[in-house]
C-alpha positions as CSV (number, residue, x, y, z in Angstrom):
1,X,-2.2,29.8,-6.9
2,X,0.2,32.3,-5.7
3,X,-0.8,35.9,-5.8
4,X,-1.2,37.2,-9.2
5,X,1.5,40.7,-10.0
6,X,0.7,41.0,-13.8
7,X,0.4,45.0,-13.0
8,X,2.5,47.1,-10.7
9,X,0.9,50.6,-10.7
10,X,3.6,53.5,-10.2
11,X,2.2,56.8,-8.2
12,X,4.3,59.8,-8.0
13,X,4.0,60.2,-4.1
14,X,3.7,64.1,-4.3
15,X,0.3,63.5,-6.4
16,X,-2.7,64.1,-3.7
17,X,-4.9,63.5,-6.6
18,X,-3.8,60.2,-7.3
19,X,-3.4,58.9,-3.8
20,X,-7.0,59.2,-3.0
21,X,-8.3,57.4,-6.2
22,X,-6.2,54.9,-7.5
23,X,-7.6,51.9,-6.0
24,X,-10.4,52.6,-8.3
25,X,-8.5,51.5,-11.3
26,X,-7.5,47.7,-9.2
27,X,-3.8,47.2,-10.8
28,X,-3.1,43.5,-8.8
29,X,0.0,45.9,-7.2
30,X,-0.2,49.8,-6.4
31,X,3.4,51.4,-6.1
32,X,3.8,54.6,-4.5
33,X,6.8,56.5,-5.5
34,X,8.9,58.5,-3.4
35,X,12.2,58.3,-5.8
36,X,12.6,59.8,-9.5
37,X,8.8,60.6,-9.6
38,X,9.1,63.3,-6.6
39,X,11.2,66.2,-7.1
40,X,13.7,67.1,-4.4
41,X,12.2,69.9,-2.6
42,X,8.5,67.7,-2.5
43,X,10.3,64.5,-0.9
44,X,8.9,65.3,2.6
45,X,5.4,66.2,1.6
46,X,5.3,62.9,-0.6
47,X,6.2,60.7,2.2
48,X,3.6,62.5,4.5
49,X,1.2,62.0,1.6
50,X,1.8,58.1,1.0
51,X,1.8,57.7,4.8
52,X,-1.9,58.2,5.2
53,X,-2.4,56.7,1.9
54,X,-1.5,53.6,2.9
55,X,-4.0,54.2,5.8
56,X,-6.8,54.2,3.7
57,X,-9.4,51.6,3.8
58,X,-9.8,51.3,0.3
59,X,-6.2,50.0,-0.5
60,X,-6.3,47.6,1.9
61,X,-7.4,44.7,-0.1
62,X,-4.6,45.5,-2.8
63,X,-1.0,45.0,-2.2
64,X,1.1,48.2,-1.5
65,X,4.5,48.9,-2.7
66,X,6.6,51.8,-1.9
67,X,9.8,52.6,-3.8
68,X,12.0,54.0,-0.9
69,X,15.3,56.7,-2.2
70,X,18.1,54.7,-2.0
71,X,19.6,54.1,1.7
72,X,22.7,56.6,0.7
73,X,20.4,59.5,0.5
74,X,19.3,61.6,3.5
75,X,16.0,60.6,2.3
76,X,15.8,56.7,2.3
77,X,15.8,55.8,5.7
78,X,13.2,58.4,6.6
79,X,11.0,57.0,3.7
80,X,11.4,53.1,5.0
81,X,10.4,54.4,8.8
82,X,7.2,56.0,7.2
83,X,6.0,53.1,5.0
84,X,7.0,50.0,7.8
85,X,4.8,52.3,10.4
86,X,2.0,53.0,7.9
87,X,1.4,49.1,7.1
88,X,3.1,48.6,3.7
89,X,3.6,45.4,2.2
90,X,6.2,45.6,0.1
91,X,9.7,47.9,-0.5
92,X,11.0,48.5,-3.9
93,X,14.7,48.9,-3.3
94,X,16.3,51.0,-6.4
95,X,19.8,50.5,-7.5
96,X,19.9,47.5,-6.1
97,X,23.7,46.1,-7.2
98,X,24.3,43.9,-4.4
99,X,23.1,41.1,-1.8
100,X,24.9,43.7,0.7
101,X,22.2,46.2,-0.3
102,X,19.6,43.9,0.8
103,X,21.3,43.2,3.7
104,X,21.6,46.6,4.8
105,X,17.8,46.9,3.9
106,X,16.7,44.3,6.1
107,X,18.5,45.1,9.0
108,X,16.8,48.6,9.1
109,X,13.4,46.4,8.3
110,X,14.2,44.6,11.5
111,X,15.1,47.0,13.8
112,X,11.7,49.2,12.6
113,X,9.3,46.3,12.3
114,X,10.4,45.7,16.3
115,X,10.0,49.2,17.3
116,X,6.4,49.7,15.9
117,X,4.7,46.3,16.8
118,X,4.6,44.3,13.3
119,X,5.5,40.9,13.0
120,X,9.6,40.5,12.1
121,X,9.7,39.5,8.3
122,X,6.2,40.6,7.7
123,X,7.7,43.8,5.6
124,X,8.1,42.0,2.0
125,X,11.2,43.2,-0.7
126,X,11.4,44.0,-4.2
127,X,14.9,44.5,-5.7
128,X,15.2,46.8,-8.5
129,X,17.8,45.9,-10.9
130,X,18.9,49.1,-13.1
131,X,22.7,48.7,-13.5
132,X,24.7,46.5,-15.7
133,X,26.4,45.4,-12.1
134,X,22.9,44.6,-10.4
135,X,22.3,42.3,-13.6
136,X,25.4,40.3,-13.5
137,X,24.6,39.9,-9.5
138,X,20.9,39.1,-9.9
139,X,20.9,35.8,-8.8
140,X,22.8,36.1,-5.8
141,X,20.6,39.2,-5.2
142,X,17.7,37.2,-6.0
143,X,18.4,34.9,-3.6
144,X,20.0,37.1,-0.7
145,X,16.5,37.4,1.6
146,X,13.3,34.9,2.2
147,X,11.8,38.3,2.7
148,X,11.8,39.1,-1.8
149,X,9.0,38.7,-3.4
150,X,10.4,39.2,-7.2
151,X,13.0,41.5,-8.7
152,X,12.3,43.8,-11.2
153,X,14.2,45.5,-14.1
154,X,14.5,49.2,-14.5
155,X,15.4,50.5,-18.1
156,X,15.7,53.8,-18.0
157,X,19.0,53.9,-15.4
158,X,20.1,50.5,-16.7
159,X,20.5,52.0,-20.7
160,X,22.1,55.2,-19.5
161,X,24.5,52.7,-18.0
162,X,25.0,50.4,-21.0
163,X,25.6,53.7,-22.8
164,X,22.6,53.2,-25.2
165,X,18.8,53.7,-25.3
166,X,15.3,52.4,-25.6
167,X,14.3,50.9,-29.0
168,X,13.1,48.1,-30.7
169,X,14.2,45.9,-27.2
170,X,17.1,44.5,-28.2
171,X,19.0,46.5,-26.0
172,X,17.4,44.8,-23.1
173,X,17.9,41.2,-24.5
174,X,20.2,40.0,-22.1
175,X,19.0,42.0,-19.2
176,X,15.4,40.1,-19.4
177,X,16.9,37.2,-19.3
178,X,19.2,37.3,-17.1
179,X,17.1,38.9,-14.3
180,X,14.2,35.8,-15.5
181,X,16.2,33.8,-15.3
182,X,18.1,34.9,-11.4
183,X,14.1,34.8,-10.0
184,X,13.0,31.6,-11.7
185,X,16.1,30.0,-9.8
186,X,15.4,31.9,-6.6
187,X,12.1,30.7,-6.8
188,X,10.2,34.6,-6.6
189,X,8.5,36.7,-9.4
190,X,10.5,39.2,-12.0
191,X,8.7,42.2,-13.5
192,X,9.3,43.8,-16.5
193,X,10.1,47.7,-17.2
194,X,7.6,50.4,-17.8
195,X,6.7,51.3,-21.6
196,X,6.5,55.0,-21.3
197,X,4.5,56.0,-23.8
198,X,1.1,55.7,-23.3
199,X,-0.6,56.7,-26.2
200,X,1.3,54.1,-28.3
201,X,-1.0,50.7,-27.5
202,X,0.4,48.8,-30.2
203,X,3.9,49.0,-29.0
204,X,3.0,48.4,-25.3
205,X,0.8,45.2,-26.3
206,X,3.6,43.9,-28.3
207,X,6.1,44.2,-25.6
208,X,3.6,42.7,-23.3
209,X,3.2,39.4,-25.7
210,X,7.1,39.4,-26.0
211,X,7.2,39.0,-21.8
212,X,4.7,37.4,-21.3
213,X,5.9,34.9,-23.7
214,X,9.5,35.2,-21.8
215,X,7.7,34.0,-18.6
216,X,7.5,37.4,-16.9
217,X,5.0,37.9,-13.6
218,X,4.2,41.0,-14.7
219,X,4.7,44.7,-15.9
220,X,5.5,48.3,-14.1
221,X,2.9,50.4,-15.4
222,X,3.0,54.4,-15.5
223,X,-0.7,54.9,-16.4
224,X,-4.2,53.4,-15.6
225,X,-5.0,52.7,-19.8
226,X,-2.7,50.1,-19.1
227,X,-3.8,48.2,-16.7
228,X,-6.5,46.5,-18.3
229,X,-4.4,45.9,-21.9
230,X,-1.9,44.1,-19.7
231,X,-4.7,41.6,-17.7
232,X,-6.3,41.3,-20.8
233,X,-2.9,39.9,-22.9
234,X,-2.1,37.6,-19.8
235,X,-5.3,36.0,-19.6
236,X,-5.6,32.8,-21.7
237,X,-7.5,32.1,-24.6
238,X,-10.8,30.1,-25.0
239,X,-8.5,27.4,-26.9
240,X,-6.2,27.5,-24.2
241,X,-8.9,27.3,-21.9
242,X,-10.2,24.1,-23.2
243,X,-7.5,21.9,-23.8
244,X,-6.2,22.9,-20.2
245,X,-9.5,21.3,-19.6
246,X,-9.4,18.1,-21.7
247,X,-5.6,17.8,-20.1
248,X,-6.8,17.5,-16.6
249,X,-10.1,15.5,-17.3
250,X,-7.3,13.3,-19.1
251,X,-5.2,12.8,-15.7
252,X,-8.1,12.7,-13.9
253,X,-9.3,9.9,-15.8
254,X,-5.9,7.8,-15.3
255,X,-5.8,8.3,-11.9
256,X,-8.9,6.7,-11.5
257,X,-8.0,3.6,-14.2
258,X,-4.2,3.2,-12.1
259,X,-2.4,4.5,-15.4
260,X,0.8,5.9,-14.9
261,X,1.0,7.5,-18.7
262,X,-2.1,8.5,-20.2
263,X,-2.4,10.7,-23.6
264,X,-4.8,12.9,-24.9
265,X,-5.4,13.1,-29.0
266,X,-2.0,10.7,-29.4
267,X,0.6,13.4,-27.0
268,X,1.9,12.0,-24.2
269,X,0.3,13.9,-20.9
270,X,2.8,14.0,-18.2
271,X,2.9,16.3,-14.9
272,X,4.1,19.0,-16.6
273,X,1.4,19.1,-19.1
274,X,-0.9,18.6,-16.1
275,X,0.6,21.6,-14.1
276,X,0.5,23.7,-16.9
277,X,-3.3,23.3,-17.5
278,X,-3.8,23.8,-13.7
279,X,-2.2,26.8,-14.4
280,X,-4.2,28.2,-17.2
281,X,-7.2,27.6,-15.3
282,X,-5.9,29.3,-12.7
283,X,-5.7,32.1,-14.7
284,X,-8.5,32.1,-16.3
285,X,-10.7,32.0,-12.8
286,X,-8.3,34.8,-11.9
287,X,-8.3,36.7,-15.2
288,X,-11.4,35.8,-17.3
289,X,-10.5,34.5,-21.5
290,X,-8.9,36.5,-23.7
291,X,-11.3,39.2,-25.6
């Protein structure tokens, strides 16, 4: 099974506090953020701050993720020299709109990944999609680097630019999809925006259902309440479980008679089906069932 990225922690970089605890709360994905979450005059104390975080014992079993300032700023280059030197695995790339910002991305990955020892193409990338122009490019952004791991989709920059807001999701409609859709064909994972507020559960666990249903990998996440909620809604059911169960004892059992077809309770059970069960065990040895 390929690694699991239901839950993408954010962590304002500036936040001392929440540097040296967060691995407690075991989101699959911890993100340290050096963009909109630090304010201008913290940006060089937040990237001394995720620097050693990343050095940290504790987070080494978990996948880190740093959300670099855009290349254009006098901050962004600094920020990828820190987090390449420091060991992170992956680098969120806001505003991406482009394959050409990729481009420029990796050739900076390159040129540091030589200079400080670590294998070339060991530094993974996340595109983040937040402009009605990164949308309509998504696929070819998607597919613009072996080195991506998924894209994900911001909301807050992409609304501003549709000249609307957040509501009931709508607004996002074609957005989801179209980013879904651009990974699905590139063959890497898509994540879902953040749902801000944190006290409203019932709103964040039907948003979850809706992507989840979609055939998102996963979620940004703002606060550690969430985390949990979110692993919970993408682990399967016991029904699920089961009939995943009788689906490959089914296969299993034609394989062994030299059926091509078989079929389990009159349905037809064909590799689809079959992968699809693998899957939901998968998930439930990864994820437990469904409280």
């Amino acid at each position: 099974m390929s690694k699991l990225r239901r839950s993408m922690l954010f962590l304002p970089g500036a936040n001392a506090a929440m540097l040296s605890t967060a691995f407690i709360y075991r989101p699959d994905s911890i993100m340290f953020d050096l963009e909109d979450a630090v304010a201008l005059r913290e940006k060089d104390t937040a990237r001394m701050l995720v620097f050693h975080a990343l050095q940290h014992p504790m987070y080494q079993d978990i996948e880190t993720v740093v959300r670099i300032n855009p290349l254009s700023t006098p901050f962004g280059l600094l920020d990828l020299e820190a987090a390449v030197h420091a060991g992170v695995d992956v680098i969120r790339l806001p505003k991406t709109d482009t394959p050409g910002d990729i481009d420029e991305l990796e050739g900076h990955l390159e040129r540091i990944e030589r200079e400080c020892g670590r294998e070339v193409g060991s530094t993974r990338v996340m595109a983040a999609i937040e402009s009605a122009v990164g949308v309509i490019n998504a696929v070819a952004i998607a597919r613009s680097s072996p080195r991506l791991i998924g894209i994900a989709l911001a909301a807050f920059d992409y609304v501003m630019d549709m000249q609307t807001e957040r509501g009931d999701g709508t607004e996002l409609f074609y957005a989801r999809c179209a980013v879904l859709h651009a990974a699905r064909a590139a063959g890497i994972d898509a994540f879902d925006v953040v749902w801000s507020d944190v006290n409203d559960e019932a709103g964040f666990l039907r948003e979850v259902d809706l992507i989840r249903k979609m055939g998102f990998n996963g979620k940004s996440l703002i606060n550690p309440r969430q985390i949990d909620l979110l692993h919970n809604a993408y682990a399967p059911t016991q029904q699920e479980v089961d009939h995943a169960k009788r689906v490959i004892e089914a296969a299993e059992e034609g394989e062994r008679n030299g059926l091509g077809v078989v079929s389990l309770n009159g349905k037809m059970v064909d590799a689809p089906i079959i992968n699809h069960a693998q899957v939901v065990l998968e998930r439930a040895a990864a994820s437990g069932v469904r409280r």
